[in-house]
Structure formats: structure tokens, C-alpha cells
C-alpha positions as CSV (number, residue, x, y, z in Angstrom):
1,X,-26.8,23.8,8.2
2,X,-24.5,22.9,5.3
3,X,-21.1,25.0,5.5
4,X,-19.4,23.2,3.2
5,X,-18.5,20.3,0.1
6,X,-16.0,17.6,-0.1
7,X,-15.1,15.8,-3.7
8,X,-13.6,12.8,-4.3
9,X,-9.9,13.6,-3.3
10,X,-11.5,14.1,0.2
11,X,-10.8,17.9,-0.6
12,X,-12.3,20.3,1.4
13,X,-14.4,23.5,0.1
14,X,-16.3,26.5,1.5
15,X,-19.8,26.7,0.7
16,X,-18.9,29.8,-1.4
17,X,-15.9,28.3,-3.7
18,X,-18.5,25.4,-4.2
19,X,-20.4,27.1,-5.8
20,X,-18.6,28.2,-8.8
21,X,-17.0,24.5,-9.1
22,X,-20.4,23.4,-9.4
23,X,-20.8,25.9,-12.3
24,X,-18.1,23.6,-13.8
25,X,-20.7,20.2,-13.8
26,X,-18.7,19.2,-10.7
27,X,-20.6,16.8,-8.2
28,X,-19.9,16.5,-4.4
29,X,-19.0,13.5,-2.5
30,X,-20.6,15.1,0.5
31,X,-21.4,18.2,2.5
32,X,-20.5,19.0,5.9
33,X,-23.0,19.9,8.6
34,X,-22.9,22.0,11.1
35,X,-25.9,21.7,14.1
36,X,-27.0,25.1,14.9
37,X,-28.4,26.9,11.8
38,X,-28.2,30.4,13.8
39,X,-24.8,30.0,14.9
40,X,-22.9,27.9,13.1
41,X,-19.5,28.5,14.9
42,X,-21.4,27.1,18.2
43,X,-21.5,23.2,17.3
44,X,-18.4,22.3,15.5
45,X,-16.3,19.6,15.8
46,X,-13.9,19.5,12.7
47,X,-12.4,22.7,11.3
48,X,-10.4,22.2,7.6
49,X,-9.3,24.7,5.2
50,X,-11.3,25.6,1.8
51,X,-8.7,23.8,-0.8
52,X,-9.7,27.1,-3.0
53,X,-9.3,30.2,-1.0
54,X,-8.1,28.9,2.5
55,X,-10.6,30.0,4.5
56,X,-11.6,27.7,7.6
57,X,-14.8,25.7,7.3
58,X,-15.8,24.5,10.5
59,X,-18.3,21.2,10.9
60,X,-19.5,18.6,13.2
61,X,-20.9,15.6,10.5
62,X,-19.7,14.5,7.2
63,X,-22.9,13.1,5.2
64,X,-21.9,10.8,2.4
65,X,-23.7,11.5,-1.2
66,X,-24.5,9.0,-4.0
């Protein structure tokens, strides 16, 4: 399950805040997965902090974009 975007200053971002930078044209550099698509807060590893509104996005795997 995909909580969340990085871009290319390694910045992190909620799933929800990403969405209106991609409004902008905006590409990500990756997204970052968390295992269990019922419970995402179960299988975390990593938690950062949405660059936008500060809210914690919590993951387990970074997965690198073209």
C-alpha cells in the first residue's frame, strides 16, 4: 500500500499533500510502501514527517521511480 511520495530533495510527503503537488506537473522520485494494505500502521519501519503539513507517514520500503 502506497502511504506516501518522495521528490528529488529526498523530501517527504503524505499521500494526501501529494496529491495537489501533482496538480502542479510535479513527478515523484518514489513512493513509500507500507506491507499490510488493511493496517497500514502494523508493518512499518520508517516514520518521516509530510514536508507540507507535518503529519507522520509511516513506511517499510522506499521504491525508486524513473
Amino acid at each position: 500500500m502506497i502511504v506516501g511520495y518522495s521528490d528529488g530533495d529526498d523530501s517527504v510527503f503524505c499521500a494526501e499533500c501529494w496529491l495537489r503537488i501533482a496538480q502542479a506537473g510535479v513527478h515523484p522520485t518514489s513512493v513509500l510502501d507500507s506491507v499490510n494494505p488493511d493496517d497500514p500502521t502494523d508493518n512499518f519501519w520508517i516514520v518521516d514527517y509530510c514536508k507540507l503539513c507535518g503529519s507522520e507517514v509511516k513506511y517499510m520500503s522506499v521504491g525508486l521511480l524513473d
